[in-house]
N, C-alpha and C positions, 0 to 999 in steps of 0.2 A: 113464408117468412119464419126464420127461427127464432122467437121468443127468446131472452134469458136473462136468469135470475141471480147474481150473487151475490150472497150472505156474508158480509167482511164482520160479523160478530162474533169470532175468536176471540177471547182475548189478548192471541198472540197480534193478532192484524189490529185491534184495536189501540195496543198498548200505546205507543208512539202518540198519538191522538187526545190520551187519555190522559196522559204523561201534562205533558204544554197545556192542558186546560186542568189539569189538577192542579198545577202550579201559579199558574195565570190571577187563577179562584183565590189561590191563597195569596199572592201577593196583592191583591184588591181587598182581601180581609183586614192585611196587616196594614194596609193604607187607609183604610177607613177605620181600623186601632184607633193608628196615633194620630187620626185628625180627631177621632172623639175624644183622647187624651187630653189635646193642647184646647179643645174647646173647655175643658171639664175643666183644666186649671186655668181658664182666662175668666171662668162663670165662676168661677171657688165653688162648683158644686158638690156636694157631697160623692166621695169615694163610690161610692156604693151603686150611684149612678154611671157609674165609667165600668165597673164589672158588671153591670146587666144587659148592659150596650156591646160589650165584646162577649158575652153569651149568646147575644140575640146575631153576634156577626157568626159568629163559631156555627151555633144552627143554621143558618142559614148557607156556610160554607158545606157543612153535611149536605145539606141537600143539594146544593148544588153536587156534589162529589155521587152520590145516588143516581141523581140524572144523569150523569157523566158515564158511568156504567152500567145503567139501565136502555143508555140509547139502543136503536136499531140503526145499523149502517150497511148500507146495500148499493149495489149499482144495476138498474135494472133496464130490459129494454124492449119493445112491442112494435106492434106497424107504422105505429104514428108517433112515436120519439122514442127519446132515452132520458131515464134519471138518475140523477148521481144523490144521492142523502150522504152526507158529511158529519152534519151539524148535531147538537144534542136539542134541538128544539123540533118538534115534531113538521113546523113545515118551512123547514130549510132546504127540501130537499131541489134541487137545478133539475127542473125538464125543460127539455131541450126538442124542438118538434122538426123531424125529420125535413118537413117540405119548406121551412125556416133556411136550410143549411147547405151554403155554396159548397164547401169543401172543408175537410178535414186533416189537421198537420197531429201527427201522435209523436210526440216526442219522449227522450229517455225516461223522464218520471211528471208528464201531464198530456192531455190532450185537450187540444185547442181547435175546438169550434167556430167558423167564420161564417157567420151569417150572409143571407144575401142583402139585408142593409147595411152593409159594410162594419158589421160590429162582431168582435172576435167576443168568445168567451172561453177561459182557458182552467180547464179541470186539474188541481195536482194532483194527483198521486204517490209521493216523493216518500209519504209516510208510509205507505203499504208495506208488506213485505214483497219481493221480488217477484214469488212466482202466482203474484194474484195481479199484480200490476201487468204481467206479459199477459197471464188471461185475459181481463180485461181490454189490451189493446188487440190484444187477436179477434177477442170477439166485436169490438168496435169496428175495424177494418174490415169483417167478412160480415156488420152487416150494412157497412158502406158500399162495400162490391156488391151483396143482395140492391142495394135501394139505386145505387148509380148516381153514387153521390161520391166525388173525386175524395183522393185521400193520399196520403203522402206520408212517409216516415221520416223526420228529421234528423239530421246528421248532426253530433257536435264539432266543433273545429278541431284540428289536430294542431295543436300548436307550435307542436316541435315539427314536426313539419312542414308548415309555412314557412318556420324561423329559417330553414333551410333552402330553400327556396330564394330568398335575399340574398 
């Protein structure tokens, strides 16, 4: 069985990821601002108390932002499953256990997992850059063909197409 391991910590493969939860951060900062604002003028409490409340949010967005680019993102895979880590929390990461898995659909940018209790679970990839997402599905499908577990490439609809057909 072939092992394998990929490292999606470039920053360029990262970036996209990094983007949507740097900004995510920030607008949950700026909303927890002006909820301490509107509390701070309904209590008349002193000013002073409203700027140490958006320093402690400010710090607290740092580190979030530190996590954020300290994570490790990988997709990795062995004889007895596959993991996908996504997340900036250390255990986020989806394994998924081969002898679990009726069959496999890999689609343009996610692959979906159908267990055999009839419960799908569906990986994106949509953020990756192009030639790590075709690696990844490559390596997905040959070690579906190793384990002999059904697998499928999904088609998108052609629309103009259809529409001709009418």
């Amino acid at each position: 069985m072939k092992n394998f391991y990929i490292d999606l910590n470039e920053y360029s493969s990262k970036k996209p990821r990094v983007i949507k939860q740097l900004i995510f951060g920030a607008i949950i900062c700026m909303i927890l601002t002006l909820a301490s604002l509107s509390v701070s003028f309904r209590m008349k409490s002193p000013i002073e108390w409203f700027f140490l409340i958006t320093i402690l949010y400010f710090c607290l967005y740092i580190y979030f932002a530190w996590l954020t680019f300290k994570t490790k993102l990988y997709v990795k895979a062995d004889e007895n499953g596959i993991e996908f880590k996504f997340g900036i929390r250390s255990k986020t990461a989806n394994y998924i256990n081969w002898d679990l898995i009726k069959r496999v659909g890999i689609g343009y940018a996610y692959i979906s997992f159908f267990k055999k209790s009839g419960k799908r679970r569906r990986i994106q990839l949509g953020w990756l850059p192009y030639s790590q997402v075709v690696e990844i599905k490559d390596k997905v499908a040959e070690l579906c063909k190793h384990k002999g577990v059904s697998y499928e490439f999904v088609d998108f609809i052609r629309y103009s197409k259809s529409k001709e057909k009418k």
